[in-house]
Every structure is written in structure tokens, then in C-alpha cells.
Backbone as JSON, one array per atom type, in Angstrom:
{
  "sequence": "XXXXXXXXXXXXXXXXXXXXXXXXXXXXXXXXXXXXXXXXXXXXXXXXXXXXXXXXXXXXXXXXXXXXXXXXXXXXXXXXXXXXX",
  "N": [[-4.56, -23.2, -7.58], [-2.86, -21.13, -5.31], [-0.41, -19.05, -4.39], [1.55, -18.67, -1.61], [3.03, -15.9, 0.1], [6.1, -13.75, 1.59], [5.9, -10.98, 2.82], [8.07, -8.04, 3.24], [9.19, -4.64, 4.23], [10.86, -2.5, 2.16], [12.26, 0.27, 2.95], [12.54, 2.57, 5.96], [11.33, 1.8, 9.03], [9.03, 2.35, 11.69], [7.57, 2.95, 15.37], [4.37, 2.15, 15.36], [3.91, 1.16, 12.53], [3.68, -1.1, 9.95], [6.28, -4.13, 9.27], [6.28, -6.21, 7.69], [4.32, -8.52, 6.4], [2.34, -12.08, 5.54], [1.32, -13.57, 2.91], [-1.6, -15.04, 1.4], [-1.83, -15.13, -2.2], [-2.37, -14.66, -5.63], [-0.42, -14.32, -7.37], [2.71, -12.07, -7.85], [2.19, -9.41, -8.25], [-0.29, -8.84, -7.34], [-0.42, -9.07, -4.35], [1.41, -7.36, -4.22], [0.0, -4.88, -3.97], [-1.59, -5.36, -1.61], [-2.39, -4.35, 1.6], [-1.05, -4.48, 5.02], [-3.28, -4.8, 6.54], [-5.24, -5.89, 5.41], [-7.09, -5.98, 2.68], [-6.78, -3.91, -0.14], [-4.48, -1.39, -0.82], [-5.45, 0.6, -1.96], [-7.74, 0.57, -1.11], [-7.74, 1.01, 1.77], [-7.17, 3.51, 1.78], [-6.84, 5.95, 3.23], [-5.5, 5.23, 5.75], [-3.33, 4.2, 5.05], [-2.54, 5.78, 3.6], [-1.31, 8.0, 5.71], [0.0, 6.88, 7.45], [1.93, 3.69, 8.58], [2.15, 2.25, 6.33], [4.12, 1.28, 3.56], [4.76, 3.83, 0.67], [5.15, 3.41, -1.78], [5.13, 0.52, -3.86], [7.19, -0.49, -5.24], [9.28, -0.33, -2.78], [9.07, -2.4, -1.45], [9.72, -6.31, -0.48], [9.01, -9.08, -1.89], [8.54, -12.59, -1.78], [8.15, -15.5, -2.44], [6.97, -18.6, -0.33], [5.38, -20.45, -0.39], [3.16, -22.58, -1.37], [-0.45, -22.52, -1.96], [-1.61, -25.47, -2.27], [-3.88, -26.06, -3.44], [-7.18, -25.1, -5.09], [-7.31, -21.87, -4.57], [-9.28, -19.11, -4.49], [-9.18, -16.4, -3.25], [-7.8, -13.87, -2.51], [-5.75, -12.96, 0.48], [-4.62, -11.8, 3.47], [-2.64, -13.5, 5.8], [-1.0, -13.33, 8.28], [0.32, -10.28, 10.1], [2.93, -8.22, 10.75], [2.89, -5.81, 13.01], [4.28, -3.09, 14.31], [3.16, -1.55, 17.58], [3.08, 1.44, 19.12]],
  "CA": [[-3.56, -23.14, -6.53], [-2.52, -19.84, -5.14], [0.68, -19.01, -3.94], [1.94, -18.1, -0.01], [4.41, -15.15, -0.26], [6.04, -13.17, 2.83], [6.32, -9.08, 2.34], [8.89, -7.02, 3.9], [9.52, -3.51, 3.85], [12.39, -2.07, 2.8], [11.94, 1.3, 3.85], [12.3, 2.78, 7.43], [9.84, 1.76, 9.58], [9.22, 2.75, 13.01], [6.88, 2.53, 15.9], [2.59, 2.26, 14.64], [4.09, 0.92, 11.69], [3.68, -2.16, 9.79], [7.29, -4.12, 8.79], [6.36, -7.28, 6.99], [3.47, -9.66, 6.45], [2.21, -12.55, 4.78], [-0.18, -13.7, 2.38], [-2.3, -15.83, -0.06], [-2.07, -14.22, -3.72], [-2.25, -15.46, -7.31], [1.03, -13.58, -8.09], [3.42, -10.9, -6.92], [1.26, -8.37, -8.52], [-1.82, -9.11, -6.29], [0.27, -9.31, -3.27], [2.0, -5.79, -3.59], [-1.02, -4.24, -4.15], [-2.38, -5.86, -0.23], [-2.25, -3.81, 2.95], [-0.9, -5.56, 5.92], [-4.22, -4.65, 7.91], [-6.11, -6.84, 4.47], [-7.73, -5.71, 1.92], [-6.1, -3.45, -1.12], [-4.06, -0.08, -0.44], [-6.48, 1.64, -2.12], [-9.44, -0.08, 0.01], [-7.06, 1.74, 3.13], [-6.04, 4.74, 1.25], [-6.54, 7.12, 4.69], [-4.69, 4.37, 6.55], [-2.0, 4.03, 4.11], [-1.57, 7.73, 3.37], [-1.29, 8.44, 6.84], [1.45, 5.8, 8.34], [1.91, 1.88, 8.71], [2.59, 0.62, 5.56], [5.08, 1.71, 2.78], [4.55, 4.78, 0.32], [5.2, 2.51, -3.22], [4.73, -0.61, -3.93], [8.68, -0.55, -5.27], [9.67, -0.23, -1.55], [9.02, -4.06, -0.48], [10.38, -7.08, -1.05], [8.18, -10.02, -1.94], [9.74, -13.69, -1.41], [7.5, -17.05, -2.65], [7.48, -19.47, 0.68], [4.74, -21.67, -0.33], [1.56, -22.77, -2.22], [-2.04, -23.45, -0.82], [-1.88, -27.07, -2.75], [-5.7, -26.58, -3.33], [-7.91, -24.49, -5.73], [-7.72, -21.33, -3.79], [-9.16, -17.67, -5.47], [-9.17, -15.57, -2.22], [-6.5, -13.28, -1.68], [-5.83, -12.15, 1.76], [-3.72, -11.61, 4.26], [-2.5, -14.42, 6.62], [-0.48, -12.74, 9.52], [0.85, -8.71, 9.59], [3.58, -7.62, 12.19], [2.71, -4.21, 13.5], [4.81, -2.68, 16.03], [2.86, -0.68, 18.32], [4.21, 2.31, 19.77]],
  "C": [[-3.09, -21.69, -6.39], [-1.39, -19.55, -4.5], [0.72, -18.38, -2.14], [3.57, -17.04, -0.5], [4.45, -14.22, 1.23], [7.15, -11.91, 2.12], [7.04, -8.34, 3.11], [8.98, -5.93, 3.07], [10.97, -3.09, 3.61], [13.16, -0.46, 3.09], [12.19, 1.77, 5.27], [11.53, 2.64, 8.07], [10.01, 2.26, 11.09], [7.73, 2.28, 13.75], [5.25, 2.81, 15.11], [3.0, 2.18, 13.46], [4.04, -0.94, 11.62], [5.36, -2.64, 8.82], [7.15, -5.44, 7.79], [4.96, -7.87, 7.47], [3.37, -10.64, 5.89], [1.11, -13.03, 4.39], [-0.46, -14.35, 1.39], [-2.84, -15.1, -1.21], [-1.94, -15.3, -4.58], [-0.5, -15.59, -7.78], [1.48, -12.69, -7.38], [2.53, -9.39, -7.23], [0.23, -8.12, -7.96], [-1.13, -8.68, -4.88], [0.94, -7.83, -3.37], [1.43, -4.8, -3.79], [-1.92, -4.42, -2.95], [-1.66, -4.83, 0.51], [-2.34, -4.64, 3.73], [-2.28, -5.62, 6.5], [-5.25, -5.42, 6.84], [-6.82, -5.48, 4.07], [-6.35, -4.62, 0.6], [-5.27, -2.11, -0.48], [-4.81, 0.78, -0.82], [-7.74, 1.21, -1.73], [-8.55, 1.25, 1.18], [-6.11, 3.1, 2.85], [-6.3, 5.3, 3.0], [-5.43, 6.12, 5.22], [-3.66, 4.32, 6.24], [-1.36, 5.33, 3.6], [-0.85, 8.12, 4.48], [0.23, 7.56, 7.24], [1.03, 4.08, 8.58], [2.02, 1.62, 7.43], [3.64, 1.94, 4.29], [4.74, 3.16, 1.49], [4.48, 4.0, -1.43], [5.42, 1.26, -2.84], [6.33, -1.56, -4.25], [9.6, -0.59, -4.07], [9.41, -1.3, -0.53], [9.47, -5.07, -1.41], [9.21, -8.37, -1.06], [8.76, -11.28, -2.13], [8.32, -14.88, -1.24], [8.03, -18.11, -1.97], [6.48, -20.97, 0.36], [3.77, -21.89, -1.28], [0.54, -23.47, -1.42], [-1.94, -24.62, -0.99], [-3.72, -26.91, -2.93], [-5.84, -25.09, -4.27], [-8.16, -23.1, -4.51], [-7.96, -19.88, -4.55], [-9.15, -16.67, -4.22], [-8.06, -15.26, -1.73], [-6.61, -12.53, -0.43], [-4.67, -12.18, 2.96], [-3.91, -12.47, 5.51], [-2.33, -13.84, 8.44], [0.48, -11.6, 9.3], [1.97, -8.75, 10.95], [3.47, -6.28, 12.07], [3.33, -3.86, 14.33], [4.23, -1.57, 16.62], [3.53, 0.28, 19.34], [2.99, 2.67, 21.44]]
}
């Protein structure tokens, strides 16, 4: 069973930034280690150096909404909000 958790920033965000997503992890440790756009922060280092998602991993808030109910090992990212500028 894998957990559903929803990620906010708590940081400044602004426009071509990402402010919260959510996602299927094991744990909170898996999960604040995801980039809203999927995959790891260090899969999207340019992306993540650059702008859209937070600078530490200490700078979001992580908040357990649900569980798959089923044998699930695939972490990934459900749905991101991006605000496009």
C-alpha cells in the first residue's frame, strides 16, 4: 500500500512556478525528494536549479490525504499546479 500525500510550498512562489502538488509515495521521504513536473529533483536538476519548484526540500509542507488501498511500488506524481506566467 502506498500512501497519497499533497505538497505545498512554503516559500514565495510566483508566476512559471510550481506551488503545490500531489502524489503516490511510500513515505514523506520519497515524496520530498519528487519534482512537481515527476520524476526526482535530481532527475530535473537544470529545471529545478533554474525556477518552478522550491530550493530545499525543508521549504514544503507534506500532509498524508490518502492511501492507494492496493499493493502499489510506483512513485509518481498525480496532479502539479503550475502557474504560468
Amino acid at each position: 500500500m502506498s500512501n497519497i500525500y499533497f505538497v505545498k510550498r512554503l516559500d514565495h512562489w510566483d508566476y512559471d512556478d510550481y506551488d503545490s502538488f500531489v502524489a503516490v509515495a511510500p513515505n514523506v521521504e520519497t515524496v520530498k525528494a519528487m519534482h512537481p513536473s515527476g520524476g526526482t529533483v535530481e532527475e530535473n536538476k537544470e529545471h529545478y536549479s533554474g525556477a518552478g519548484w522550491v530550493k530545499s526540500p525543508d521549504a514544503v509542507e507534506v500532509t498524508l490525504i490518502g492511501t492507494t488501498g492496493e499493493c502499489d511500488s510506483v512513485s509518481r506524481v498525480v496532479c502539479a499546479s503550475y502557474n504560468a506566467g
